[in-house]
Legacy VTK file of the C-alpha trace (Angstrom):
# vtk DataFile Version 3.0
C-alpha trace
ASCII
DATASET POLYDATA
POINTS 100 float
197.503 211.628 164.543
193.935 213.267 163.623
191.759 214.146 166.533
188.066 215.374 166.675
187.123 217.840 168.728
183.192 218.349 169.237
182.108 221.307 171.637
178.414 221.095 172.312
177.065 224.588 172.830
174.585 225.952 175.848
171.118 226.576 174.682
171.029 229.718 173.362
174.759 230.430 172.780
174.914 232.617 170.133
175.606 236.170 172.113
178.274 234.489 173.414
179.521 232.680 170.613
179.860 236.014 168.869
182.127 237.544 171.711
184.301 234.803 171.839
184.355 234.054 167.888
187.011 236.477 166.834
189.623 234.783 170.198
188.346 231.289 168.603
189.004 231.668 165.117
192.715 233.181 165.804
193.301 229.412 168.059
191.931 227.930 164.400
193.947 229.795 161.961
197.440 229.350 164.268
196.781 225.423 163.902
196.114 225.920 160.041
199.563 227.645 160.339
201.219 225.084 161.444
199.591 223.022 158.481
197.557 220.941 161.099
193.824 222.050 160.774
192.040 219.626 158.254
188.692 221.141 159.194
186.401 223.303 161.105
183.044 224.636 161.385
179.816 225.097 163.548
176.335 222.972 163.379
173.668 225.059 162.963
170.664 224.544 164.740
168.458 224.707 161.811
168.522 223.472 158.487
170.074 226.273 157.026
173.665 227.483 156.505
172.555 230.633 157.733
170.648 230.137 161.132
170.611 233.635 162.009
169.071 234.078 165.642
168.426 230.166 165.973
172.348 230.366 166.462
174.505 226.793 166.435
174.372 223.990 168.528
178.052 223.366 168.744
181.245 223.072 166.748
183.269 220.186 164.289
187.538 220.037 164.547
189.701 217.853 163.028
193.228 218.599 163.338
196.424 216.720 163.558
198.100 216.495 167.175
200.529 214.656 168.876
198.728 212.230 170.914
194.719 212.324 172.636
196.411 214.393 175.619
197.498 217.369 173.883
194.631 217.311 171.297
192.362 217.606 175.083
194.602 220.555 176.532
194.138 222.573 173.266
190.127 221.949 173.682
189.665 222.706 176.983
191.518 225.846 176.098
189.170 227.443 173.247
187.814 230.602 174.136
184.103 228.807 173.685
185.195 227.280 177.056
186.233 230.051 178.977
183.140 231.944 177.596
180.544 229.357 178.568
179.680 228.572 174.922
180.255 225.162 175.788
178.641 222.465 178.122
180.612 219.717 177.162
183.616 219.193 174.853
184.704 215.458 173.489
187.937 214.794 171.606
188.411 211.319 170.226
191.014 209.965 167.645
190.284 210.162 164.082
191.546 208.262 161.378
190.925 209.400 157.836
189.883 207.081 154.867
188.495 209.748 152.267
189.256 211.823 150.370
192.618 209.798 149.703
LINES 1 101
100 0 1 2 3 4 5 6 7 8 9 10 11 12 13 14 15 16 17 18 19 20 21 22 23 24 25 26 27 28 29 30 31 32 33 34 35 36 37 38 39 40 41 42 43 44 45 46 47 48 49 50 51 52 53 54 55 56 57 58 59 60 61 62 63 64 65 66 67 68 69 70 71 72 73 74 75 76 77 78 79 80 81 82 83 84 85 86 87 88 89 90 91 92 93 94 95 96 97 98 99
C-alpha cells in the first residue's frame, strides 16, 4: 500500500538540512531501487522553486510499504530526524486515483 510521509521542518532548517541531505537522499534512491518511491520532494518556504536562504519548511513522500507500521519505522529513521531537521513527522495511508 502507498503511504505519505510529511516531515515538518524546525524554523530555520536549512544548515541542517544541507548536512543531512546527501544521508537522506541515499534512504530515497534505495526505495526507488526497490521500485517503491512514487514521489519526493521538499516545500519551500517561499513561492519559488528556488528559496535559497528562506530554506524549506518540510518534505512530501509517497512510497509503497507494507503496512502503516513499517512505512512509520522507515520515517522516524530519515537522517532529517536524527539531525533535528524535523519537529514532527506524520505518515498516513495513501490511495492513488490519478494519474491512472
Amino acid at each position: 500500500m502507498l503511504y505519505t510521509i510529511i516531515g515538518h521542518d524546525v524554523p530555520d532548517s536549512l544548515t541542517k538540512r544541507l548536512a543531512a541531505r546527501p544521508a537522506h537522499l541515499a534512504r530515497l534512491q534505495a526505495l526507488q531501487n526497490e521500485g517503491r518511491l512514487i514521489l519526493a520532494g521538499p516545500f519551500p518556504s517561499v513561492d519559488a522553486v528556488d528559496p535559497g536562504a528562506a530554506g524549506f519548511s518540510g518534505s512530501l513522500i509517497v512510497a509503497e510499504f507494507a503496512n502503516l507500521k513499517d512505512a512509520e519505522t522507515w520515517a522516524q529513521a530519515d537522517p532529517y530526524m536524527a539531525a533535528g531537521v524535523y519537529v514532527q513527522m506524520q505518515v498516513k495511508p495513501f490511495k492513488k486515483v490519478f494519474p491512472i
